[in-house]
mmCIF file of the C-alpha atoms, coordinates in Angstrom:
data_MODEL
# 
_entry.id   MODEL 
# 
loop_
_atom_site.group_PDB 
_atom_site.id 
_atom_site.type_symbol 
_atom_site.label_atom_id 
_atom_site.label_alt_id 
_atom_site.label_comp_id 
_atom_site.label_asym_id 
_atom_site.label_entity_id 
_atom_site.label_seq_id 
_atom_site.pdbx_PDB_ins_code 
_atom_site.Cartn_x 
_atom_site.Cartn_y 
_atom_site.Cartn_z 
_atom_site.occupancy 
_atom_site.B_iso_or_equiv 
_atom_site.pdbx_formal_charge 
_atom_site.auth_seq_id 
_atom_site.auth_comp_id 
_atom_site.auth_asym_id 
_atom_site.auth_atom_id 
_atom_site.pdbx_PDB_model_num 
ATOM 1  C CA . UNK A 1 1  ? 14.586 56.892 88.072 1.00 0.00 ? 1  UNK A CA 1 
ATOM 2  C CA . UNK A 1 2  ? 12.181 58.795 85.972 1.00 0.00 ? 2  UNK A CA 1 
ATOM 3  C CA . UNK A 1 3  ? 9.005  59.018 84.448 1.00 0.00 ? 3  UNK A CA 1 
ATOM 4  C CA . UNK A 1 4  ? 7.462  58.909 80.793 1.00 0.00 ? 4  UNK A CA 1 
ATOM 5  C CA . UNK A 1 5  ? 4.327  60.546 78.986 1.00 0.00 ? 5  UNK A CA 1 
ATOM 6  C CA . UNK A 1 6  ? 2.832  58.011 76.626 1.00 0.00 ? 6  UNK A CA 1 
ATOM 7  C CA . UNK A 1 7  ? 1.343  58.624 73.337 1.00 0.00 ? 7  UNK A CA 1 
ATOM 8  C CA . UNK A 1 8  ? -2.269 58.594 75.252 1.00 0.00 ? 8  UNK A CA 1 
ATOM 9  C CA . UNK A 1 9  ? -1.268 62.334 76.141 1.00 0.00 ? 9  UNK A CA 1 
ATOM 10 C CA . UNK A 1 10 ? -3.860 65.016 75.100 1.00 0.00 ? 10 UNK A CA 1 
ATOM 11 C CA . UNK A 1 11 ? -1.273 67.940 75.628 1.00 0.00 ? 11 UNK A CA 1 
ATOM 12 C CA . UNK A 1 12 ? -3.504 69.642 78.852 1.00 0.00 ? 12 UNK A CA 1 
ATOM 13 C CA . UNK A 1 13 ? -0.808 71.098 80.302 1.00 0.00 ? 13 UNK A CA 1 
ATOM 14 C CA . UNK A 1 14 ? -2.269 69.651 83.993 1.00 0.00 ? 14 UNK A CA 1 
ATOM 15 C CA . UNK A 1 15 ? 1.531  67.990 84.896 1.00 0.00 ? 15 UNK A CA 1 
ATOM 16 C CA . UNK A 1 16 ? 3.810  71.014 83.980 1.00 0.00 ? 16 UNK A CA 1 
ATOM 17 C CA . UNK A 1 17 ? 3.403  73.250 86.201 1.00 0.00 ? 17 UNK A CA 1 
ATOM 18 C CA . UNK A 1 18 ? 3.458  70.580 89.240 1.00 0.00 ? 18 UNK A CA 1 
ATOM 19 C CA . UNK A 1 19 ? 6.604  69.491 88.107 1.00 0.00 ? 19 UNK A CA 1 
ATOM 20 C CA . UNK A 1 20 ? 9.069  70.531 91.382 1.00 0.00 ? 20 UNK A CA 1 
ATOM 21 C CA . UNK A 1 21 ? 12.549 69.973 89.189 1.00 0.00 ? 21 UNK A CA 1 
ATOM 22 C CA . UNK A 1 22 ? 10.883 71.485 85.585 1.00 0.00 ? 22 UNK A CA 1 
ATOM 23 C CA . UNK A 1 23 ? 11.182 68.228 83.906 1.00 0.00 ? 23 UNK A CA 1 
ATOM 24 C CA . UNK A 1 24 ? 8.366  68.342 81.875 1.00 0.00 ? 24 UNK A CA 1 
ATOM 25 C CA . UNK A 1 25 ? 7.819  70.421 78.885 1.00 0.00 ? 25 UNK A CA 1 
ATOM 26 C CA . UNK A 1 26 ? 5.501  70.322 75.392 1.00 0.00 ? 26 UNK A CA 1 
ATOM 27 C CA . UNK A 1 27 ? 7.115  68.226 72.990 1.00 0.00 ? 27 UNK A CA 1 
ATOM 28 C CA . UNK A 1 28 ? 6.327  68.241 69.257 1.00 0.00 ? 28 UNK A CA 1 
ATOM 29 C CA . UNK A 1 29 ? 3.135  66.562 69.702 1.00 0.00 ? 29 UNK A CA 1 
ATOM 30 C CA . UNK A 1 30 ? 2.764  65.595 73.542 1.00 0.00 ? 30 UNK A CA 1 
ATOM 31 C CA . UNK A 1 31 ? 4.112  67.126 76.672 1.00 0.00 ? 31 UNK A CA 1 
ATOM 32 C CA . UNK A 1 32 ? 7.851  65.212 77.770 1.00 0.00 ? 32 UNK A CA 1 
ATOM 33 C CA . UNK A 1 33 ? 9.647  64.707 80.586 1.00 0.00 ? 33 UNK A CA 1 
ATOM 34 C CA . UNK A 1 34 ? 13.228 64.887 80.788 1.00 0.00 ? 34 UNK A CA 1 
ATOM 35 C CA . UNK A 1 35 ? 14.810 61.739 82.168 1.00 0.00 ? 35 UNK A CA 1 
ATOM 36 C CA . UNK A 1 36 ? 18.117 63.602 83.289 1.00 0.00 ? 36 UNK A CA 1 
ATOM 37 C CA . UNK A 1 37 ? 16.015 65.656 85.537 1.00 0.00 ? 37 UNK A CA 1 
ATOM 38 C CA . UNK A 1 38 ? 13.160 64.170 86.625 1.00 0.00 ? 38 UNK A CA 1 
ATOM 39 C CA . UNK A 1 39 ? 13.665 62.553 90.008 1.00 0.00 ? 39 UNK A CA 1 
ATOM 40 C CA . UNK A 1 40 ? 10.304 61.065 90.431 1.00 0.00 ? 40 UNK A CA 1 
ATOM 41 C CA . UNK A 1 41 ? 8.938  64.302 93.528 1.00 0.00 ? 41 UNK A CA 1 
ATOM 42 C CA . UNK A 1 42 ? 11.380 62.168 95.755 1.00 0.00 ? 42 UNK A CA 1 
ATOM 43 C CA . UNK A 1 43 ? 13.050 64.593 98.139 1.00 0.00 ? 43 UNK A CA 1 
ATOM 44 C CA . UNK A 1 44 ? 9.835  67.244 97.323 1.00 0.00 ? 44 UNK A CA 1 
ATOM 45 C CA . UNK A 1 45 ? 7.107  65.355 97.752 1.00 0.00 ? 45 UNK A CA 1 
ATOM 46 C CA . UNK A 1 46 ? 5.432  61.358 99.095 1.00 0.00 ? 46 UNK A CA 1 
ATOM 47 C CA . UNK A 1 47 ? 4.003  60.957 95.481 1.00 0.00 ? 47 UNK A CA 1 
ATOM 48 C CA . UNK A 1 48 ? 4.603  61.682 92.002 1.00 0.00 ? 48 UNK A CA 1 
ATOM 49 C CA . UNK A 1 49 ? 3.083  64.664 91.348 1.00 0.00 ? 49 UNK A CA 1 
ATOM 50 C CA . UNK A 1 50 ? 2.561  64.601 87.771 1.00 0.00 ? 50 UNK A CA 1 
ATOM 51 C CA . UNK A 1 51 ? 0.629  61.271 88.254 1.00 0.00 ? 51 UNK A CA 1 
ATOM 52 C CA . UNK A 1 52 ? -1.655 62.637 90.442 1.00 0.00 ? 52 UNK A CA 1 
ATOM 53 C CA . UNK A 1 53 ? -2.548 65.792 88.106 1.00 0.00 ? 53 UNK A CA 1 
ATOM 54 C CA . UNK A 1 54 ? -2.703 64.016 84.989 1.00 0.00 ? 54 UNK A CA 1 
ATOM 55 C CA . UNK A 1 55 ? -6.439 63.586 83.986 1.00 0.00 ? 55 UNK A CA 1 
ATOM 56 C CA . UNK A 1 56 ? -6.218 60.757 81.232 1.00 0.00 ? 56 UNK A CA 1 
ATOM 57 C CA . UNK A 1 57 ? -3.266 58.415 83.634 1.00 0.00 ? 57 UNK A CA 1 
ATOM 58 C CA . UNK A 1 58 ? -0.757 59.112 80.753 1.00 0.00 ? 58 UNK A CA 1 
ATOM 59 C CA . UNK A 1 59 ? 2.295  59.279 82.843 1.00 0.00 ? 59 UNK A CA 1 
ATOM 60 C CA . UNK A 1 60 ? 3.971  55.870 83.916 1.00 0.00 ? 60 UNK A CA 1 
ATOM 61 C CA . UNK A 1 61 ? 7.851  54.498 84.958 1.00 0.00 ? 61 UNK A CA 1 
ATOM 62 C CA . UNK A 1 62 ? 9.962  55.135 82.386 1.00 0.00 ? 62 UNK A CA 1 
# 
């Protein structure tokens, strides 16, 4: 249970700071998310809130 930036990211920053379990961080190139602790808002919030912040719909199931 996690979720994945793909290579459409343009490194806005938008999905960091919504992150409730700090899962997400800049990569090299793009912004990650760390599959060990990303538990997809469930327990903090209805929908995954890095989805709904993201302006270019970069962040899908991983």
């Amino acid at each position: 249970m996690a979720m994945k930036i793909t290579e459409e990211c343009i490194s806005c920053g938008a999905c960091e700071p919504e992150c409730p379990t700090q899962s997400i961080s800049q990569g090299d190139t793009i912004y990650v998310i760390d599959a060990k602790t990303c538990v997809e808002c469930v327990g903090h919030f209805d929908k995954q809130q890095c989805v709904a912040s993201c302006p270019v719909d970069c962040i899908v199931k991983a």
